[in-house]
N, C-alpha and C positions, 0 to 999 in steps of 0.2 A: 358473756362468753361468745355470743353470736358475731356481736360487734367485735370483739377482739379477732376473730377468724376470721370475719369479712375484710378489717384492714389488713391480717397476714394476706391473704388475697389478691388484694387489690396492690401491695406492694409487690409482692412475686410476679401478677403479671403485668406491672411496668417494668419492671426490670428484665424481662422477658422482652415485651415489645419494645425496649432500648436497644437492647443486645440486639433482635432481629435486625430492629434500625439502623446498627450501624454495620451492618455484614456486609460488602461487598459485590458486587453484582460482576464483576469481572475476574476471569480466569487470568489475565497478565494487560499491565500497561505499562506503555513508558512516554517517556516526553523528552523530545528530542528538542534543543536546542539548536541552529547553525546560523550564527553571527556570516552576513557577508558571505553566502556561498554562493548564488548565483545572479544576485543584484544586490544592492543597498539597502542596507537593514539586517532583520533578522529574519528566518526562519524557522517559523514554531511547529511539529508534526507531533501530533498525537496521535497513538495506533494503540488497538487493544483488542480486546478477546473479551463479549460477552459471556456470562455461563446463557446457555442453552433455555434451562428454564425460566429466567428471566427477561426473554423476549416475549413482544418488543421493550426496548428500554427507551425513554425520552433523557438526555442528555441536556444540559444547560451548563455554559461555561462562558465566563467576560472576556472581551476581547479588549489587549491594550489601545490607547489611543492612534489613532493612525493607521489603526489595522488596515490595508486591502479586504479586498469580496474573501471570505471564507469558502473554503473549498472541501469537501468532505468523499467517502465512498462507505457504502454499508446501511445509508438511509432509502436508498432505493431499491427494490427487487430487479427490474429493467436492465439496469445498466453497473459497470464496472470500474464506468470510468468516474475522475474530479468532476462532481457539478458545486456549483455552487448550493450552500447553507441558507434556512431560513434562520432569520435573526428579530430578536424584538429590542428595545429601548425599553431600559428602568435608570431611573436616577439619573438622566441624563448620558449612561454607559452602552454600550451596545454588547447585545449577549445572541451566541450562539442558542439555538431552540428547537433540538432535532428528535426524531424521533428513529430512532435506530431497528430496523427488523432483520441486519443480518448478526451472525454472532461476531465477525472481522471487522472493522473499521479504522478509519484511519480520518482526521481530520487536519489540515493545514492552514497554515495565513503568514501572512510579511506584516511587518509592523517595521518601524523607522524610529528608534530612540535616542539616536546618534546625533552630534550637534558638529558643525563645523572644526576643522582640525584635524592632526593624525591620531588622537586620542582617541578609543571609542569606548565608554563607559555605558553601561544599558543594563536592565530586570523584565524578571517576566517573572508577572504573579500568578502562578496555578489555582484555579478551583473548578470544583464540580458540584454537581447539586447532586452525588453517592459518594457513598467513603469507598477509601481505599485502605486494604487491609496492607498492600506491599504494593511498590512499582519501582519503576528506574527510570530513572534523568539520565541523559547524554548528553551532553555540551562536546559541537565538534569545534577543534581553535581554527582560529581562521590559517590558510598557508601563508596570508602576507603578514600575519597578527605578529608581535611579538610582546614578553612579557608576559603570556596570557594571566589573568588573574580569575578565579573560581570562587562563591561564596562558601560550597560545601567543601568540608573537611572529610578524610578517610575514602576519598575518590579512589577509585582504577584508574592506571592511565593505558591507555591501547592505541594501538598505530596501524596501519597497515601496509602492505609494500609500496604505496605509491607516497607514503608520505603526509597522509591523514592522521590526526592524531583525534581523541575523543577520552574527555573526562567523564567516566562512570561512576553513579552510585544507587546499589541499590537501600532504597529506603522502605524500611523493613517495619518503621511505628502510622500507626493508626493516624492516619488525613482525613477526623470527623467530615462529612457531607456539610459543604460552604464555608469550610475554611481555607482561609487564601494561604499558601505558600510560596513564599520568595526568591526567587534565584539571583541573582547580578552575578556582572561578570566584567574585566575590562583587560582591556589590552592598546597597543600600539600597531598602526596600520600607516608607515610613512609611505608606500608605494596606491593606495589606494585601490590595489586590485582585488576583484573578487577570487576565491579560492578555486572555481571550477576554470577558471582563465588559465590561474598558474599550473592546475590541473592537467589541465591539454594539452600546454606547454610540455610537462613531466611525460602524458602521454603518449606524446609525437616524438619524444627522443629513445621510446623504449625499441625492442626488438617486434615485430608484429605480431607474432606467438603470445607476447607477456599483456597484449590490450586487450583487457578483460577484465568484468566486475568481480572485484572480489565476492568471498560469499560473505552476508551480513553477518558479522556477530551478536551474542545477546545483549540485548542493549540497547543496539543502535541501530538506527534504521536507515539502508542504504538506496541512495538518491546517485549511484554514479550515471553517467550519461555513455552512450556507447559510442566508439569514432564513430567519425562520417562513412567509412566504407562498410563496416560492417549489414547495417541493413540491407544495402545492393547487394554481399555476398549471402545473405540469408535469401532474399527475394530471388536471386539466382537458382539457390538450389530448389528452393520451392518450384520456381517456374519446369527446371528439368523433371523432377520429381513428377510433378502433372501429367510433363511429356510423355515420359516413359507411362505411365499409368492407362492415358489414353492411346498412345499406339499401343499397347499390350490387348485391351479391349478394342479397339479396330481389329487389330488380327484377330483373335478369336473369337468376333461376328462373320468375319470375310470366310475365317475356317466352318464355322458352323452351315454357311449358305450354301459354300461347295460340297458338304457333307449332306445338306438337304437337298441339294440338286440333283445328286445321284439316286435319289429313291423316288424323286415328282417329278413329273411329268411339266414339262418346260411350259407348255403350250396351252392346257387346262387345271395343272394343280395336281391331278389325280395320283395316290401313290402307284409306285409299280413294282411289279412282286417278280423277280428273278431275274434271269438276262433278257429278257424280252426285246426285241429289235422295233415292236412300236407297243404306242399306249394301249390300252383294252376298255378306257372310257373314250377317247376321240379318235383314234387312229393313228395319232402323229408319230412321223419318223422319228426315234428318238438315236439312232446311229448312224 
């Protein structure tokens, strides 16, 4: 009987510590795809949301062949900005190896799967060393792309007024921790332009009112670039902004001192009490 209740046990709590095992550490992720958006290749951006209690979290994920320096934000407390990822080698592969202590993050890389031609056919295989209980893929098409073709089925398709278009899906089943998932994807690119080029172009023929980042949607993670004049007009008002700020504080230092002049005594400090025509500590004419 002992023996029998010890294996009920022992099986309830594996099955237990499966369950735990495969729960999730993240409150939202997506993986954003963009073939050809602002150089040659692809564009891979992970961004997610750890839960809270689960920091810090160590992250590990492969990087395809050809990858560029991996670039990440959310591994350091210091800073805000892309630094560059630590990376190790297994199997001859190279793997992202970070140890994540804010709950936000976001990680990037270029890779180049593309071969000569207007053709461009290319995959990008997902893993993580945590599962996912749910996330989204975004595949943005390229604007010179044509054809585009998508491995997943039952997509969203979304646009935005400049002419971006982005295949969504949320995928809603279980991504055991270090199972790989596969995306491909192909299209036609006869002008060989990158999409933030034809971007600008779109851009620069709007009204100046309309050049502005859209807000992101769910989904998808927004990389627009701002015109060229905009930051001079942000930097402009800043600078007036200051101005006014410090003449407003000059003047009422300047008022304050006139204000204290009238009660001390010019010549020793001393206050003075009434209309008195000289000081009562040094003598001095004060009218």
């Amino acid at each position: 009987m002992k023996t029998r209740s010890r294996t009920v046990f022992l099986l309830l709590a594996g099955l237990l510590s499966a369950s735990q095992a495969q729960e999730s550490p993240f409150n939202s992720f997506i993986a954003a795809i963009w073939p050809e958006y602002d150089r040659p290749g692809v564009l891979v951006i992970l961004t997610g949301e750890i839960a809270n209690e689960r920091l810090p979290l160590q992250l590990k994920l492969p990087l395809p062949d050809g990858t560029d320096v991996p670039l990440g934000i959310g591994h350091n407390d210091t800073t805000t900005n892309l630094s560059p990822l630590p990376e190790v080698r297994e199997s001859g592969k190279r793997w992202v190896d970070v140890r994540m202590v804010k709950q936000e993050f976001q990680i990037e890389f270029y890779y180049n799967p593309f071969s000569e031609g207007n053709q461009r056919e290319g995959e990008y295989i997902f893993q993580l060393n945590h599962p996912l209980e749910e996330y989204h893929v975004a595949i943005q098409q390229p604007l010179g792309g044509e054809n585009f073709r998508f491995s997943e089925t039952g997509v969203d398709s979304i646009s935005d007024d400049h002419g971006l278009s982005y295949m969504r899906k949320h995928m809603s089943q279980l991504l055991p921790a270090g199972t790989p998932k596969k995306f491909s994807f192909s299209y036609n690119n006869r002008t060989g332009r990158m999409t933030v080029d034809i971007l600008q172009d779109i851009l620069e023929k709007m009204p100046p009112q309309n050049l502005q980042t859209d807000t992101p949607q769910a989904g998808v993670v927004n990389r627009y670039r701002l015109p060229t004049y905009e930051p001079y007009a942000i930097l402009g008002i800043v600078v007036v902004l200051i101005g006014v700020v410090f003449w407003q504080s000059e003047k009422k230092q300047k008022m304050s001192m006139t204000e204290e002049g009238k009660n001390f005594c010019p010549n020793c400090g001393a206050k003075i009490d009434g209309n008195t025509n000289f000081c009562s500590n040094c003598g001095n004419r004060l009218t």
